[in-house]
C-alpha positions as CSV (number, residue, x, y, z in Angstrom):
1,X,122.7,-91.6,93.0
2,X,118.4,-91.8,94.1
3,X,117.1,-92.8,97.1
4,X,115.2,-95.6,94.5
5,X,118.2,-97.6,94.2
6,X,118.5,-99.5,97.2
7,X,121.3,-101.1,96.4
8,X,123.9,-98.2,95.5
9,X,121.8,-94.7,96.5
10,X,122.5,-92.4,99.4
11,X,123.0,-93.0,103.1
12,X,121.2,-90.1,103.7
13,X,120.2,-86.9,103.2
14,X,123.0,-83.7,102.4
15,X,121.5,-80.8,103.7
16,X,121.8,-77.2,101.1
17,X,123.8,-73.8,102.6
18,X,121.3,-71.3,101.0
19,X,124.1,-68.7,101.5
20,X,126.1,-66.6,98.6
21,X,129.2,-68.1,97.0
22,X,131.1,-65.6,95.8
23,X,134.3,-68.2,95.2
24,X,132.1,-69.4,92.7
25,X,130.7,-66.6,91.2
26,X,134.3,-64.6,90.7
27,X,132.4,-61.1,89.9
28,X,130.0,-62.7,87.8
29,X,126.1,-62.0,88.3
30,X,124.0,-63.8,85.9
31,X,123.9,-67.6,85.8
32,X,122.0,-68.5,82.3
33,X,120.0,-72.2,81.9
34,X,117.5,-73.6,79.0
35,X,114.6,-75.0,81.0
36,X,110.8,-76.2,80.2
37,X,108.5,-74.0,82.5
38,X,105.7,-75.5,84.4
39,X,102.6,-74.0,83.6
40,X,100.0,-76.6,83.7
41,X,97.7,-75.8,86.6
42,X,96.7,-79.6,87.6
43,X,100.8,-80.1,88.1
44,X,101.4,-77.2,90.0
45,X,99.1,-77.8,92.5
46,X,100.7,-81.2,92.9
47,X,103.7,-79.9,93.4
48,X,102.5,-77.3,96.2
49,X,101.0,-80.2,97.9
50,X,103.8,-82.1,97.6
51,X,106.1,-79.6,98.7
52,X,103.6,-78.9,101.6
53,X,103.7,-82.9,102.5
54,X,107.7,-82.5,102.7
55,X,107.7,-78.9,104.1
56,X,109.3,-80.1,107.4
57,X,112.6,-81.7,105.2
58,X,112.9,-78.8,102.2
59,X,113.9,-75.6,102.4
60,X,111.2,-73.2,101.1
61,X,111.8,-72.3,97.6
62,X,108.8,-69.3,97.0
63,X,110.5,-67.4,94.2
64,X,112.1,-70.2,91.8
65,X,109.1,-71.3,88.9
66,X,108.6,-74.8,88.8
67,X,110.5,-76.3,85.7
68,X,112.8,-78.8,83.9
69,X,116.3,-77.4,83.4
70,X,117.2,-78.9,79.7
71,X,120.5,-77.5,79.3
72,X,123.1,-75.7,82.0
73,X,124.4,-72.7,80.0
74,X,126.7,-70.7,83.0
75,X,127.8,-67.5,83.8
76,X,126.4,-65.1,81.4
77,X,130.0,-63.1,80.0
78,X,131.3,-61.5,77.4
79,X,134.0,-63.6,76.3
80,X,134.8,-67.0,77.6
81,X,137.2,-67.2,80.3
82,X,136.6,-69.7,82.5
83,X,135.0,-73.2,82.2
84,X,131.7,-72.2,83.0
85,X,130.9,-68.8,81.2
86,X,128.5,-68.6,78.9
87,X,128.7,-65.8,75.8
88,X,126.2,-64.1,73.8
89,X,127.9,-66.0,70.4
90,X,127.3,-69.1,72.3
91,X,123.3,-68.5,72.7
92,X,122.8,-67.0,69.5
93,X,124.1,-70.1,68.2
94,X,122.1,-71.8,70.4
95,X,118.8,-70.4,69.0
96,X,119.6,-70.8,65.6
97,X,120.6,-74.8,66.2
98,X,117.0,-75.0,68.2
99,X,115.2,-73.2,66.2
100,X,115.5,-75.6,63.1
101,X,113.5,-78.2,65.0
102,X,110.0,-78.8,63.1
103,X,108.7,-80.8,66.4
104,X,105.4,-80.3,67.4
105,X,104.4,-79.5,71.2
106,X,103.4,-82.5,73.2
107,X,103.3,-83.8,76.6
108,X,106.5,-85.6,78.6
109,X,105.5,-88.7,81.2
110,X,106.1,-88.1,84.7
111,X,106.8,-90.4,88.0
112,X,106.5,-90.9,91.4
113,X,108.8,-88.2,93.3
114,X,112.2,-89.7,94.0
115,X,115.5,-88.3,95.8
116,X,118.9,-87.4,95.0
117,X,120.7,-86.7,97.7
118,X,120.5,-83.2,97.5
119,X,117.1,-82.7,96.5
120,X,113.4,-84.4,96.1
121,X,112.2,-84.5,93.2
122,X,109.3,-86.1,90.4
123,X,111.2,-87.6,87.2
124,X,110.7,-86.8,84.0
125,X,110.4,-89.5,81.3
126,X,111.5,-89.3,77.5
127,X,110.2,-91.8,75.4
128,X,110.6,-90.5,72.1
129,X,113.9,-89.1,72.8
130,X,113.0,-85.2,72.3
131,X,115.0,-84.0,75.3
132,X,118.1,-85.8,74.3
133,X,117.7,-84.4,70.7
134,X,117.4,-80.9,72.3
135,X,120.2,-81.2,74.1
136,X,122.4,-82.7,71.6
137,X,121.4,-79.7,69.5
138,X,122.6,-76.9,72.4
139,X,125.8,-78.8,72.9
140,X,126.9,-78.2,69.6
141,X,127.1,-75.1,70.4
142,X,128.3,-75.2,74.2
143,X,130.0,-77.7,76.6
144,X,127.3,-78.2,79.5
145,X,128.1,-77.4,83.0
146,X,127.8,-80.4,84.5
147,X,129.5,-82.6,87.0
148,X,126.8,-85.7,87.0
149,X,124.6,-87.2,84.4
150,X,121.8,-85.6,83.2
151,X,118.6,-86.4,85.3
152,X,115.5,-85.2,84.1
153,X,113.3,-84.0,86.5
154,X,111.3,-81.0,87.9
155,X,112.9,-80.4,91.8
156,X,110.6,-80.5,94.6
157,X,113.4,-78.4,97.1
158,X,116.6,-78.7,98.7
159,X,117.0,-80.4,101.8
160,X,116.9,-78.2,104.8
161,X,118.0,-81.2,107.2
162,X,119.8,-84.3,107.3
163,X,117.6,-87.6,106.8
164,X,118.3,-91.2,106.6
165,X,117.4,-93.3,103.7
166,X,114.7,-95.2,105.2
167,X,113.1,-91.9,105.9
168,X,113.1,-90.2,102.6
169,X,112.1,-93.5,101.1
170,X,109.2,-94.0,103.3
171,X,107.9,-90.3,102.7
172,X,108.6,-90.1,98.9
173,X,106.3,-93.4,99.2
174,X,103.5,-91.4,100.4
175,X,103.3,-89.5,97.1
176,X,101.6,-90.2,94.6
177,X,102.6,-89.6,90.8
178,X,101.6,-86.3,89.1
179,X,97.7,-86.9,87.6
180,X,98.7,-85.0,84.2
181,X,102.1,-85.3,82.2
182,X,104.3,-82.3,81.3
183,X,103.1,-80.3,78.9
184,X,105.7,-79.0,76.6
185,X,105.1,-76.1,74.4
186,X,108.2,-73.1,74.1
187,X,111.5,-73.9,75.5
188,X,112.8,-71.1,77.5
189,X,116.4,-69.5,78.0
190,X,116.6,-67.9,81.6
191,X,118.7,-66.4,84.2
192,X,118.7,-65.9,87.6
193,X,120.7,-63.6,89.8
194,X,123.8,-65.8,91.0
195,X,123.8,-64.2,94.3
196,X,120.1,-65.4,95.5
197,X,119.7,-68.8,95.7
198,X,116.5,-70.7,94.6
199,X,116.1,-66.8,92.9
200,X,113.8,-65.8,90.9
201,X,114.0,-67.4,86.9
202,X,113.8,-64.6,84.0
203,X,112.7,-65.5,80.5
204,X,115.1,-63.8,78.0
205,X,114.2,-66.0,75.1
206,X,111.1,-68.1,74.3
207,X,111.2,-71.4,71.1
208,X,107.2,-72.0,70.5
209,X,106.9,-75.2,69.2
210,X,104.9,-76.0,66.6
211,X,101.2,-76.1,67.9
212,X,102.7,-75.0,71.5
């Protein structure tokens, strides 16, 4: 649910336990995702100064690179146990089914920061469909973790404190949208350390698109 839909979106604000979840982790350490990185210097400083506008509502997110999460892979592991592990067959398989695509780079539209109740964040349009493809592709290979439908958007940061409606809608109003689009030119398979969250992404595989 978004803080845009008057009608059927949040009450308020859920505020984000930056802590370690080791229930969730069970042993494992590496939590793998295929994401679009944010590179373009015009967007990123829009999103510093729209994370700077909301600083008082967001937890502080230094470490994590501004991006579009595409596909949720899992827990990186050997063989697949639970629901949510993620294998090395299951990403090789992944590359291959990726890199058939012949698409060229291009640029993605972007809107005026909304909200889900968890997190602020700028939408991410898809006109022509590419995402979808992409992820219809990595599927094949993998079931998504996932427990709501896919959003696309770049996060502006977790909520640090709990907000009413009327007051994330009045601030999110206050932002204007991005001046450039997203620029979309490798997709990138990454991992973070499950332990840290908002950690640090790591680039383990880059898919240069034509022109990109």
């Amino acid at each position: 649910m978004l803080f845009s839909d008057r009608a059927n979106g949040p009450a308020e604000t859920i505020v984000a336990e930056l802590r370690d979840y080791p229930e969730w982790r069970r042993g494992r350490t590496r939590y793998g995702i295929w994401m679009i990185p944010v590179e373009e210097p015009a967007l990123l400083a829009y999103l510093r100064d729209a994370r700077r506008r909301l600083a008082d509502l967001l937890h502080p997110c230094p470490r994590r690179q501004p991006h579009l999460t595409l596909f949720v892979c899992g827990f990186e592991s050997a063989a697949r146990v639970a629901d949510d592990d993620f294998t090395p067959a299951q990403l090789r398989r992944q590359i291959d089914l990726l890199g058939r695509d012949d698409g060229a780079a291009g640029a993605l539209p972007l809107g005026r920061p909304d909200s889900f109740a968890s997190a602020a964040f700028v939408p991410v349009g898809d006109p022509e469909g590419r995402l979808a493809g992409w992820r219809a592709r990595l599927a094949r290979a993998a079931r998504e973790v996932r427990r709501a439908p896919y959003v696309p958007h770049i996060t502006l940061g977790l909520y640090r404190r709990r907000v009413d409606a009327a007051t994330v809608r009045a601030r999110l109003a206050g932002l204007e949208a991005p001046p450039v689009p997203l620029p979309v030119g490798e997709l990138h398979y990454a991992t973070y350390e499950a332990r840290v969250p908002q950690g640090a992404l790591s680039s383990r595989c880059r898919l240069r698109l034509r022109g990109g």
